[in-house]
N, C-alpha and C positions, 0 to 999 in steps of 0.2 A: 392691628386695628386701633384708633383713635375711637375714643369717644367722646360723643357732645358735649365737650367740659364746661362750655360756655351756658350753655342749656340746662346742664344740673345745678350749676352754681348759683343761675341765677335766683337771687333775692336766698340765699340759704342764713343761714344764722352762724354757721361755726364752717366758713370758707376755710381756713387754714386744712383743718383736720379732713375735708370731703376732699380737699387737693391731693393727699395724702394717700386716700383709698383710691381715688381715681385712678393714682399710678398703680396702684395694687391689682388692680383689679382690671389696667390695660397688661398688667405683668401674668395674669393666670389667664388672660383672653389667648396673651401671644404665643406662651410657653405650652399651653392646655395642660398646663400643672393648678392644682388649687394654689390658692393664697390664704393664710391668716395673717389677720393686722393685730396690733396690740389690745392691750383692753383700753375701753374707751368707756365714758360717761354714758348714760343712758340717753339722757336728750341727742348727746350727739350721733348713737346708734339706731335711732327710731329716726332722727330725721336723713341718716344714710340710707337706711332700709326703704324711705319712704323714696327717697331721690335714687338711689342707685336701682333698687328692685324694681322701679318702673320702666328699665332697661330692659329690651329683649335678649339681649346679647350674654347676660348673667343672670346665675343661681344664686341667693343669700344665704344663708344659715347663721346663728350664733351661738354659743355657747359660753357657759362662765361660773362650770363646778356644781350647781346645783340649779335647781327648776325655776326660784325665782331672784334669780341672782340681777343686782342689777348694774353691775362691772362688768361689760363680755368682752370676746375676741370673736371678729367676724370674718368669717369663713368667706371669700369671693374665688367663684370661676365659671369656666363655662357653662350656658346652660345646655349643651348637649350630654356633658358629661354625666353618667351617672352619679347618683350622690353614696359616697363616700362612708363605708360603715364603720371607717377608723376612727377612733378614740381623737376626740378634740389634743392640743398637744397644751395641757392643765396641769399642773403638782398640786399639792399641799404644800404650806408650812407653817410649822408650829412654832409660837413664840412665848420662851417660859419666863416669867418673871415675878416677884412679892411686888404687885401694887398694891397691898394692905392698907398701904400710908399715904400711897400717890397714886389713887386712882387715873386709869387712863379714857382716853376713846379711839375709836376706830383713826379719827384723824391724826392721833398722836401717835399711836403706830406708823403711819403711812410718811409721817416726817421722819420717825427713824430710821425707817429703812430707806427712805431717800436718803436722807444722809451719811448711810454705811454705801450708799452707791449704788439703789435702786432707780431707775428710769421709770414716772409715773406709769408707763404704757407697760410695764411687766408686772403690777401690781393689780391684782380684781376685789374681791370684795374680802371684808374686814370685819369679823364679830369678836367681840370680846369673850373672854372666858372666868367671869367674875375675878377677880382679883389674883388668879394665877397666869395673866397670859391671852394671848389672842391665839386666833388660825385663821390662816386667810387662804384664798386661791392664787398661785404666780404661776411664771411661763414657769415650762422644767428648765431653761434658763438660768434664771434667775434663783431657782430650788436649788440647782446642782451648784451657783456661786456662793446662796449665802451656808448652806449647811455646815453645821460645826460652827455657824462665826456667832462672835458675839456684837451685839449693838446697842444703843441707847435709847430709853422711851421717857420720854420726860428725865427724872431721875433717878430713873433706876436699867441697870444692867438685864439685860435679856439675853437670852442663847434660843441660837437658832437652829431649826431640824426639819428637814424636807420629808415628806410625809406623803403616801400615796393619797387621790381624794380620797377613796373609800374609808379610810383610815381615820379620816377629822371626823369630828361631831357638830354634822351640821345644823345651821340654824332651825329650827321651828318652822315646817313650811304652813304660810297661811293659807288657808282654804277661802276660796271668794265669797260672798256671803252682800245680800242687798240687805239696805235698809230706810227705813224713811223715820223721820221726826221733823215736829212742827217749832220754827225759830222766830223770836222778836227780830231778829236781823238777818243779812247775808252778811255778817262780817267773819272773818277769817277766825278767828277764835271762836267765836260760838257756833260756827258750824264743825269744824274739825274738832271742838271738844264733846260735840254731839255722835261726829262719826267714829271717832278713835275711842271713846267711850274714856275720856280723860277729863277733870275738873278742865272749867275754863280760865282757871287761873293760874293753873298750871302749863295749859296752852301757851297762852299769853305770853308764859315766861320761854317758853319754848321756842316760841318764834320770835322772842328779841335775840334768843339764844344765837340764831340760825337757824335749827336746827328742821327749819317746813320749807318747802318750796312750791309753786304753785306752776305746773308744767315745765318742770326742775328748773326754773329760776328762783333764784333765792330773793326772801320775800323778809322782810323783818319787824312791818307792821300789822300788829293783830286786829287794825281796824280795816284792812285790806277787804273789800267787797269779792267775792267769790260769784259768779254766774254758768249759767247750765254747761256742760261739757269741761270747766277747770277740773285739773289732777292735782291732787294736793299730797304729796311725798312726806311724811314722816320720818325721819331717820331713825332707823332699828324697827319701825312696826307698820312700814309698808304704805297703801298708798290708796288714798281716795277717790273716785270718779263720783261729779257730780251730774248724776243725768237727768236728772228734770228739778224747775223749780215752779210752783204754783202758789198764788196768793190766793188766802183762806180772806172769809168774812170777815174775819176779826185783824183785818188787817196784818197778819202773819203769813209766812212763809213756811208751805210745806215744800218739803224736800226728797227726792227719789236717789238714794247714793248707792255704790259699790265700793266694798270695801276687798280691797286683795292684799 
């Protein structure tokens, strides 16, 4: 079976990567085998789910080691098939090292193991473990190449060890939680240091950092106007919806958020 490739594609934002699952996913139509893809970015998985799941022809599912992981690998095949009670195909591994002196982050990990010869799509999500080390989610691929090896994160020496998930100590799950507060502005700083419960000058520096994005595009101005339904991403503490905005008498902006 072919599917309407020309029709999902149309107007998409991350053509490359939907081409990709397209064949995936003509490959578990044909075979009536499931398919998982690699781990993908989140935008690009919400807007696959959004485009392929409006498919009659397939089932979605995702999955990415914990609940609110936002690295997955997505599950495509038929939708006659029943679904599938087997264990997504996830490892652990653990990455030990003294950054006492060389503090790292998540991104600095993900260049090291590219560089020992990881392929971004077998890498999922990335927490740090204060100053001794990361753990992240990988294919068992990619678990079973690197274990026992050793690799580089900035400049220090790390050793590597596959790790069942059960085994890691996962992140902090957040719990969803609404909130409102009334702003002088919609600017990207003083609303997100309102929701994140962060000074806003510390925001500020945050988002020249990189470190926010505004429906995962990355955003680097703190004067950036924010409007009803934006998602505003935080790296490490998760992620803002802005669902309603209403101006007060006093010419201020109250705000309706969700915070998860």
């Amino acid at each position: 079976m072919v599917l309407p490739r020309e029709q999902v594609l149309a107007g998409c934002h991350h053509r490359p990567e939907l081409e990709a699952l397209i064949a995936l996913a003509e490959q578990a139509i044909r075979t009536w085998e499931p398919v998982w893809s690699g781990f993908m970015a989140a935008e690009v998985r919400e807007e696959a789910e959004q485009r392929l799941g409006a498919l009659s022809e397939l089932e979605l599912s995702s999955a990415g080691g914990w609940p609110q992981a936002e690295r997955r690998r997505l599950r495509l095949q038929r939708a006659e098939l029943e679904p599938d009670a087997a264990a997504a195909p996830l490892m652990g591994l653990v990455l030990s090292g003294n950054f006492l002196f060389d503090p790292a982050e998540p991104a600095d990990v993900r260049r090291g193991l590219e560089a020992a010869g990881a392929g971004p799509e077998a890498i999922g999500d990335i927490w740090m473990r204060g100053d001794r080390g990361a753990q992240l989610v990988v294919t068992p691929e990619l678990a079973t190449q690197l274990h026992g090896q050793t690799a580089q994160v900035r400049t220090v020496a790390v050793q590597l060890e596959a790790t069942p998930l059960e085994q890691l100590q996962l992140p902090a799950q957040r719990i969803p939680k609404q909130l409102s507060s009334v702003e002088a502005s919609l600017r990207l700083d003083a609303v997100a240091s309102a929701g994140f419960g962060l000074s806003r000058s510390r925001m500020a520096e945050l988002i020249r950092g990189g470190a926010v994005r505004i429906n995962w595009r990355p955003v680097t101005s703190p004067s950036k106007e924010l409007a009803a339904g934006d998602r505003v991403q935080l790296q490490g503490r998760g992620e803002l919806e802005i669902l309603e905005i209403q101006p007060t008498k006093r010419e201020r902006w109250r705000l309706l958020m969700r915070r998860a």
